[in-house]
MARFI-669048 format. One line per field, with one value per residue (C-alpha): residue in three letters; x, y negated, z negated. Coordinates in nm, 4 decimals. Layout:
BEGIN
residu c(ala;...)
u c(X;...)
v c(Y;...)
w c(Z;...)
% end
This chain:
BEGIN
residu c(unk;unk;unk;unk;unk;unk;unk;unk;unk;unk;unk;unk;unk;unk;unk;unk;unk;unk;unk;unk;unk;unk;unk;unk;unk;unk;unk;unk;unk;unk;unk;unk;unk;unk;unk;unk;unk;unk;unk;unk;unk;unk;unk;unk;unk;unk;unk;unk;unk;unk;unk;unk;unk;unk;unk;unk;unk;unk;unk;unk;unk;unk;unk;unk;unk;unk;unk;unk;unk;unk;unk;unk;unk;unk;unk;unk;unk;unk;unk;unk;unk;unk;unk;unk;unk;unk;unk;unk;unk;unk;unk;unk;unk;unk;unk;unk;unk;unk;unk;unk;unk;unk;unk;unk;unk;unk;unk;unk;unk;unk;unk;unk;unk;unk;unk;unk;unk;unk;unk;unk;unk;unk;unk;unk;unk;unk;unk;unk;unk;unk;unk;unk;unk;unk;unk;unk;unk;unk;unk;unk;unk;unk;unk;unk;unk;unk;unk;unk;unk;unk;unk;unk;unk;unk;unk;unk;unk;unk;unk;unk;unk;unk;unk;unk;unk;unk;unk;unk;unk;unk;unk;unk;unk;unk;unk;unk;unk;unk;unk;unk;unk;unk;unk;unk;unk;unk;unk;unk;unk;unk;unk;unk;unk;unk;unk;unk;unk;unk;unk;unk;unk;unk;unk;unk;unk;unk;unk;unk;unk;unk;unk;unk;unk;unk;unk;unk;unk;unk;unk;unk;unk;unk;unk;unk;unk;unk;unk;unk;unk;unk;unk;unk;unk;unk;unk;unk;unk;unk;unk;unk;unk;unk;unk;unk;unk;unk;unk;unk;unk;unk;unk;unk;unk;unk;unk;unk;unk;unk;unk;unk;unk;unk;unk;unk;unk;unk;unk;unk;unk;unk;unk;unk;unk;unk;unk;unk;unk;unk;unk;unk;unk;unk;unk;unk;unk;unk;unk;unk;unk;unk;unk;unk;unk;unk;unk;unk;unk;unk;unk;unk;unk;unk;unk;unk;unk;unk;unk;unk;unk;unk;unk;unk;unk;unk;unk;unk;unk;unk;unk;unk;unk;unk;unk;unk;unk;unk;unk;unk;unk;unk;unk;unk;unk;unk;unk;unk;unk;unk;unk;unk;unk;unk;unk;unk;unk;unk;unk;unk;unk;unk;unk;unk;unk;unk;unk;unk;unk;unk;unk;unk;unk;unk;unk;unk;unk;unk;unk;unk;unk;unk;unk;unk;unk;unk;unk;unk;unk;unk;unk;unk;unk;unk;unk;unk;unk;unk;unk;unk;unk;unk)
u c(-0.2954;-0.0270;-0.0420;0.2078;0.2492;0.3340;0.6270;0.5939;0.3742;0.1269;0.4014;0.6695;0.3775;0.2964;0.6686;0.6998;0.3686;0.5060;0.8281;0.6468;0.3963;0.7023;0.4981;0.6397;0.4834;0.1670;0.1458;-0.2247;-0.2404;-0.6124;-0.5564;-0.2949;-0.5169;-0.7277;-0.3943;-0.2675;-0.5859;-0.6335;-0.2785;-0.3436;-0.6325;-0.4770;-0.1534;-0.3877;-0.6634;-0.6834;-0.4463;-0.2623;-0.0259;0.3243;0.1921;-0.1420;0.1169;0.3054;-0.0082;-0.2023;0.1284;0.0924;-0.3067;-0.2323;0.0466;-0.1600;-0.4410;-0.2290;-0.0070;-0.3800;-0.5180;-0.1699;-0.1904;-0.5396;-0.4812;-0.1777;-0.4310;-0.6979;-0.4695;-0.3297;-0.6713;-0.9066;-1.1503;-1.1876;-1.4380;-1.6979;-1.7497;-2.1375;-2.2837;-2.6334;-2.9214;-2.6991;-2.8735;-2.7666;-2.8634;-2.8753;-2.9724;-2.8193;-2.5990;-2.6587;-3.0130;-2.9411;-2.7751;-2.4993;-2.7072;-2.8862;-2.5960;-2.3899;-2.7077;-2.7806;-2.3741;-2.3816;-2.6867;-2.4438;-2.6521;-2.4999;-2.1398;-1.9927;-1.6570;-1.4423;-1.3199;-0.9259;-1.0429;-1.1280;-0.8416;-0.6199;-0.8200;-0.5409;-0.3577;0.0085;0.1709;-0.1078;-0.0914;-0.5011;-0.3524;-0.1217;-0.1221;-0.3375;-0.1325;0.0505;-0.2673;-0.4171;-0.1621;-0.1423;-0.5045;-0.5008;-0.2065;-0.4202;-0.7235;-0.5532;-0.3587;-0.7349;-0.8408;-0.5653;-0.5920;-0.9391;-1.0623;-1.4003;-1.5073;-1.5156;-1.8373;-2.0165;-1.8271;-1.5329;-1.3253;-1.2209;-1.0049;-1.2423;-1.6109;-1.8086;-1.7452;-1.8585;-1.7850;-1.6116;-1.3156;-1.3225;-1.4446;-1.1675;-0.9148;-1.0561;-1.0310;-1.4034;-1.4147;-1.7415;-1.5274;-1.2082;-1.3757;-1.4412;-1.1116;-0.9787;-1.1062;-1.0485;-1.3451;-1.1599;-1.1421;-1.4754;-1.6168;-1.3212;-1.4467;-1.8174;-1.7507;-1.5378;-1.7665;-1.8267;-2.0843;-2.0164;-1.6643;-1.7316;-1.9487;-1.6995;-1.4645;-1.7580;-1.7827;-1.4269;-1.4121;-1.7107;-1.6281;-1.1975;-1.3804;-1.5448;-1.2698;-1.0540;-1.2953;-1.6100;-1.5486;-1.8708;-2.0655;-2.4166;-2.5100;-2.5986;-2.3607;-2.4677;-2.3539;-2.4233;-2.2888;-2.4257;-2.2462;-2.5419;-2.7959;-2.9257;-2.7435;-3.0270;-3.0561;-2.7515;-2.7365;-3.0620;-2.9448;-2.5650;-2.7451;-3.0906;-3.1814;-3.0536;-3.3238;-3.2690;-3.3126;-3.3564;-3.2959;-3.5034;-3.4785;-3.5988;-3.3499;-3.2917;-3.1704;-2.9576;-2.7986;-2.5785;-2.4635;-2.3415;-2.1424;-1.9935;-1.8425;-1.6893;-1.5670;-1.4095;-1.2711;-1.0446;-0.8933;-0.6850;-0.5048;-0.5021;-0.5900;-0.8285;-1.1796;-1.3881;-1.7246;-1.8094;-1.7746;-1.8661;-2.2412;-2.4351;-2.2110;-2.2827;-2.6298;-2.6724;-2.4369;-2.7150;-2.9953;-2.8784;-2.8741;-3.2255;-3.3246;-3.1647;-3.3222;-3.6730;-3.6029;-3.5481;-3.8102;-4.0061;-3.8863;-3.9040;-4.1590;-4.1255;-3.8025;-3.7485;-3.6685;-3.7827;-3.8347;-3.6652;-3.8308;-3.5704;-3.7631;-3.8689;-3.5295;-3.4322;-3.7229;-3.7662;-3.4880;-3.6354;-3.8968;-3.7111;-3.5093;-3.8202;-3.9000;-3.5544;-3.5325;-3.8712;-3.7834;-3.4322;-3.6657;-3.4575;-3.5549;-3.4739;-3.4046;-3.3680;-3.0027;-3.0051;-3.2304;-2.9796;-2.6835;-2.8381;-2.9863;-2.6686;-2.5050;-2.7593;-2.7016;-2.3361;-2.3292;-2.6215;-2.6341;-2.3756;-2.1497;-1.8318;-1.9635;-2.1966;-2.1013;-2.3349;-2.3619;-2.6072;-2.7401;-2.6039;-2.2648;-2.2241;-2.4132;-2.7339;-3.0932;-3.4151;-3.5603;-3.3062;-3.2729;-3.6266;-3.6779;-3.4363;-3.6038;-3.9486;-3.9835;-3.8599;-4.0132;-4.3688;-4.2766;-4.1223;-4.2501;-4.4016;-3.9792;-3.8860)
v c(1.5086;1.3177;1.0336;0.8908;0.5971;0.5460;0.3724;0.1954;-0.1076;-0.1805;-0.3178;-0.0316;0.2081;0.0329;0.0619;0.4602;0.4716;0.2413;0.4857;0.7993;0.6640;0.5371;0.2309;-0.0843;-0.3468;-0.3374;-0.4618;-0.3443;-0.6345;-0.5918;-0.3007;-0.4910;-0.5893;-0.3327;-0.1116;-0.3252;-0.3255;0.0695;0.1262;-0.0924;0.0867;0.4106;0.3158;0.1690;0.3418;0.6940;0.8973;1.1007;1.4032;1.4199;1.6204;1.3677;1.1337;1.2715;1.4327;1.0905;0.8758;1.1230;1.0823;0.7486;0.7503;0.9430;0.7449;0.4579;0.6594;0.7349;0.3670;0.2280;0.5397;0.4681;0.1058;0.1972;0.3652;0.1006;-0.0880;0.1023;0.2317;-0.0035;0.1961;0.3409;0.0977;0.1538;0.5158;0.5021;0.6266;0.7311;0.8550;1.0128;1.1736;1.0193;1.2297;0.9718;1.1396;1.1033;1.4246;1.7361;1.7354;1.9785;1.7817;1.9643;2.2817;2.0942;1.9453;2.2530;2.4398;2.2227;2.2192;2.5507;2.5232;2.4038;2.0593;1.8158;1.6781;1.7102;1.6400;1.8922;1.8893;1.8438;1.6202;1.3710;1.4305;1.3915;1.1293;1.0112;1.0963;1.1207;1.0649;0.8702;1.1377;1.2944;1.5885;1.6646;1.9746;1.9360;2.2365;1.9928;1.7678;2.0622;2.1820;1.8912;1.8787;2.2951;2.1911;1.9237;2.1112;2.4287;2.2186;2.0643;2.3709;2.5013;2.1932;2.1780;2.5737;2.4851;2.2408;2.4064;2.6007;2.2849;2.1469;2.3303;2.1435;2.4088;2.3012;2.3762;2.3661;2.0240;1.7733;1.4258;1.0503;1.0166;1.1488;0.7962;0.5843;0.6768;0.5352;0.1925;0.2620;0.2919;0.2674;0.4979;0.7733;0.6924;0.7059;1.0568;1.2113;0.9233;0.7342;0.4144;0.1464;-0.1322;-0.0610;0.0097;-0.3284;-0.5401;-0.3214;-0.4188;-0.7703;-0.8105;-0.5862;-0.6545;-0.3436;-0.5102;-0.3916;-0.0807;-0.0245;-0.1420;0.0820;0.3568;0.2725;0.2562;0.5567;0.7274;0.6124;0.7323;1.0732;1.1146;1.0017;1.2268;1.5285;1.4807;1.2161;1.2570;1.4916;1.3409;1.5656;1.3138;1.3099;1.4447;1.1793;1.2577;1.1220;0.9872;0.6962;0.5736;0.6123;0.2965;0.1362;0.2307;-0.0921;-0.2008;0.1661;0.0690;-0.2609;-0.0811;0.1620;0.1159;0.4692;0.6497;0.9031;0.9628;1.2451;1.1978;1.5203;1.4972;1.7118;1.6398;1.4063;1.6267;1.9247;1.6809;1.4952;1.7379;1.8965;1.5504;1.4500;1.8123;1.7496;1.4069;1.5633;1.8760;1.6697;1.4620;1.7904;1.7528;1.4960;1.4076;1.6358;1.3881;1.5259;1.2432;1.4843;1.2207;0.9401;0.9303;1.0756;0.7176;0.6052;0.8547;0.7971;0.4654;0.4939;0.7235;0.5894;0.2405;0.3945;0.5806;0.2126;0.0440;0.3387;0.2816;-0.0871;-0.0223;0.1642;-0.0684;-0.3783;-0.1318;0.0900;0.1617;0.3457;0.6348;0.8776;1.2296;1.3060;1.6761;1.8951;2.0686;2.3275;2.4153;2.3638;2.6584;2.8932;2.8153;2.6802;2.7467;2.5276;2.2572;2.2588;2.2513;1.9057;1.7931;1.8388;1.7197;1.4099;1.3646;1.4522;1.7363;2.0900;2.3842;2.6907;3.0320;3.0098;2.7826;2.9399;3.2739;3.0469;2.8701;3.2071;3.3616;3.0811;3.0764;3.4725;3.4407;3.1607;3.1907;2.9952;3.0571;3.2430;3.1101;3.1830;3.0322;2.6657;2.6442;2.2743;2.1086;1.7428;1.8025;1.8218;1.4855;1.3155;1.3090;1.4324;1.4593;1.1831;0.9306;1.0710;1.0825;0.6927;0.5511;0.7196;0.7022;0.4803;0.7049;1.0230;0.8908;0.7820;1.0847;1.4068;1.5546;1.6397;1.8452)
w c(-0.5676;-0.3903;-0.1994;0.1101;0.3286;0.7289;0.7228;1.0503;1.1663;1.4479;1.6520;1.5587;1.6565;1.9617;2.0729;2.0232;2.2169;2.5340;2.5077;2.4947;2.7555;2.9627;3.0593;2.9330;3.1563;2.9361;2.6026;2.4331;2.2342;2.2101;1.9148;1.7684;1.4681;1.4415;1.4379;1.1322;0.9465;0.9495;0.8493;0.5405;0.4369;0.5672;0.3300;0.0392;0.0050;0.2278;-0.0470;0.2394;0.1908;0.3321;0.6271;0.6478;0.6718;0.9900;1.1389;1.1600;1.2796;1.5585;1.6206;1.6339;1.9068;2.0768;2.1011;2.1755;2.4444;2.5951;2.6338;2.7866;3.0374;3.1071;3.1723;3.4025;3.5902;3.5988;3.7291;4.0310;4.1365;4.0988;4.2679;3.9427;3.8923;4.1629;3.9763;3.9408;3.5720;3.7285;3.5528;3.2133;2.9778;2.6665;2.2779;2.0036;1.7438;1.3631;1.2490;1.1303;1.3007;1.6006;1.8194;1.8831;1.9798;2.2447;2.4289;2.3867;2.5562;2.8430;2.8838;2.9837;3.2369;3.5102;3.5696;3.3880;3.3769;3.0272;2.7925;2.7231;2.4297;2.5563;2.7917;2.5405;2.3096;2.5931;2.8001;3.0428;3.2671;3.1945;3.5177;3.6923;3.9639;3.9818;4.1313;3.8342;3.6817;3.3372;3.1458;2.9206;2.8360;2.7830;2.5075;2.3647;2.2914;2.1542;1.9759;1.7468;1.7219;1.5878;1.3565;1.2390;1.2032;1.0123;0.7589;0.7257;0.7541;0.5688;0.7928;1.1143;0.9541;1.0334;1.3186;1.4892;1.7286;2.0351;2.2891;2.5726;2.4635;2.5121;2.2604;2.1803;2.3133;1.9723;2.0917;2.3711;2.0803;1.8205;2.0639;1.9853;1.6376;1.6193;1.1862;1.1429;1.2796;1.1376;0.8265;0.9055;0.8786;0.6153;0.3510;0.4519;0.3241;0.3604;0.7389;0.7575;0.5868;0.8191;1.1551;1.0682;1.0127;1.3428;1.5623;1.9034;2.0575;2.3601;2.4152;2.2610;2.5649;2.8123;2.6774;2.7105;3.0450;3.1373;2.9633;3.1525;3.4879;3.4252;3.3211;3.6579;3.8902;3.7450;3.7468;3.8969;4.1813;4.3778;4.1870;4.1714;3.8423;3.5092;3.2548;2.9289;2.6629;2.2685;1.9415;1.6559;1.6660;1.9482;1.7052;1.6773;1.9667;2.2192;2.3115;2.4104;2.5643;2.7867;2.9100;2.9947;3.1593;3.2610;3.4123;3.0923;2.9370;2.5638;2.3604;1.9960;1.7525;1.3739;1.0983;0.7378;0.5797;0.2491;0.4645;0.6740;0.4271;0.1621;0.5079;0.6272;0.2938;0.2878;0.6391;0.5732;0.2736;0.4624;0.7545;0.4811;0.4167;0.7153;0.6096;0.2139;-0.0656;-0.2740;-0.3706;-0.2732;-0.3386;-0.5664;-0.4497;-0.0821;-0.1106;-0.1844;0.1025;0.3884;0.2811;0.2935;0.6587;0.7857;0.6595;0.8949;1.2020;1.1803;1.0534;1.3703;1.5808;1.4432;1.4928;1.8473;1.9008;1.7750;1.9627;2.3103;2.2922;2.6774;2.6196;2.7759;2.4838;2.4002;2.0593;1.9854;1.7021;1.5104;1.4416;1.7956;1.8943;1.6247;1.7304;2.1234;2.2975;2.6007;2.5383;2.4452;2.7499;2.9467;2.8103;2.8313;3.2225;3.2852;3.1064;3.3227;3.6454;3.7016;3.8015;3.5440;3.7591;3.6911;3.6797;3.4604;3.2285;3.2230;3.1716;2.8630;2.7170;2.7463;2.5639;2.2943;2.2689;2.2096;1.9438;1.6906;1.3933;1.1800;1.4139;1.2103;0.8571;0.6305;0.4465;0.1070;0.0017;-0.2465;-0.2524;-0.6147;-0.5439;-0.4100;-0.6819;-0.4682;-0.5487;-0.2901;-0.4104;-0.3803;-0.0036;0.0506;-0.0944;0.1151;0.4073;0.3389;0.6526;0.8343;0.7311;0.7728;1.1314;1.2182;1.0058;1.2812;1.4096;1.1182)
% end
């Protein structure tokens, strides 16, 4: 086990990123602080390997290289802003529960609009130019997924990053330094407790917006398809979500919480991989539990508190055994019409990527110092609500 430090600062990195960028009329002091307080924890706490070390000095100026790019062009088209985010279907549901199926399926019905994965890695554009050829955005996106791949083989059994299949709104949330994720691919605690304590959902969603609306001038100027939004990190902000946009329909994915939960801790485990070589298998089960466990209590709560909001419960198990079916219900709860096209595009999909198409990842609750019933205790609530999902 070894552990390494990036030697520069937030203002050192901030500086490569303006010269790599070649913008240096803007100064992003807005992720100034955040910067300095993930490189601490980063530095103090996240154990990283000499090539963790290089690797994650290069996320980072990418991320920052992306947001001064993005505000360049925010800036010289302001039009950006009258993009309209009508009627997007956004997935809240926790991890691990089948999420990833579903938006991967509708994806490939042809009626929604949908990230990418490159397009979120490499968000901006780098000469400002709409027209510009995307070739070396697009490399420099393969380029970091098949070094994640590389570094962390095991976890692409549970969630493989692929330069051009969809992918979440994580990828436009890590570029505020969104700690939940970071936390993913680092240990970094101290982060996490400073990001909570500081959080503002606010801007997250005017970054989402931003982010949302840059995505559709660059692509889909005009296109009057919904965008298909999912991550787990809006599980439990459908409220804020409503109120930001009012015509969303939500789908919410359940599974029972014991199956969910060793799968979750294995991938924050695997991710780390990447970039440090610290087994952290037993330590970071109680805390991906209790992680989890808030959102499903802050989506309950909103349920609660709204009970006129317009989400669709998904049955994991009827997603697993009829698709179809659950498609059905999806586009009858968007108000859109599921034609036979789409119904051969999504079968074919489903054909050519069963479960387990990559291998088979065995984890037990066990191996991160969990059992069933601590799971199930902490989310009793939850499972008497919502049994009827698994």
């Amino acid at each position: 086990m070894s552990s390494h430090q990036i030697s520069s600062t937030a203002r050192q990195l901030m500086a490569k990123a303006q010269s790599l960028a070649g913008i240096d009329d803007i100064d992003d002091k807005e992720i100034e602080l955040p910067l300095e307080q993930l490189l601490k924890s980063l530095n103090t706490e996240a154990q990283l390997t000499a090539h963790g070390v290089v690797e994650m000095e290069k996320r980072l100026l990418r991320l920052l290289s992306n947001r001064l790019r993005m505000q360049r062009d925010f800036r010289r088209h302001p039009e950006i802003n009258d993009q309209k985010i009508v009627r997007p279907v956004i997935m809240t549901g926790a991890a691990r529960t089948g999420s990833t199926k579903l938006a991967k399926l509708l994806s490939a019905s042809g009626d929604f609009l949908y990230f990418k994965c490159w397009q979120g890695l490499s968000m901006s554009l780098i000469s400002g130019d709409r027209d510009e050829d995307p070739a070396e955005r697009i490399r420099v996106a393969d380029e970091e997924c098949r070094w994640f791949n590389a570094h962390a083989p095991k976890a692409r059994l549970i969630h493989e990053y692929s330069t051009f299949e969809p992918e979440e709104e994580t990828l436009f949330y890590e570029h505020i330094l969104f700690a939940p994720f970071m936390m993913t691919i680092a240990f970094v605690p101290g982060f996490v407790q400073w990001f909570m304590e500081h959080r503002d959902i606010e801007r997250e969603l005017d970054f989402l917006e931003q982010s949302l609306k840059y995505f559709q001038w660059q692509f889909h100027d005009g296109d009057p398809r919904p965008l298909l939004l999912k991550t787990p990190i809006y599980n439990g902000s459908e409220l804020a979500l409503a109120q930001r946009f009012p015509d969303a329909r939500f789908v919410a994915t359940h599974r029972e919480p014991v199956a969910v939960m060793s799968s979750s801790v294995s991938l924050q485990v695997l991710f780390k991989n990447a970039y440090s070589d610290i087994d952290l298998s037993k330590v970071l089960g109680p805390m991906v539990l209790e992680g989890l466990a808030m959102g499903i209590d802050a989506h309950m709560a909103a349920r609660e508190q709204r009970p006129d909001l317009a989400v669709l419960d998904v049955n994991y198990s009827e997603l697993t055994k009829d698709s179809e079916r659950v498609a059905e219900k999806v586009y009858a709860h968007a108000g859109l019409v599921l034609s036979d096209r789409a119904r051969q595009a999504m079968a074919k999909w489903e054909s050519e990527n069963t479960q387990h198409k990559q291998g088979v990842h065995k984890h037990s609750l066990e191996d991160f110092l969990l059992t069933q019933e601590m799971v199930r205790t902490r989310y009793q609530r939850y499972i008497d609500r919502f049994a009827h999902c698994f």
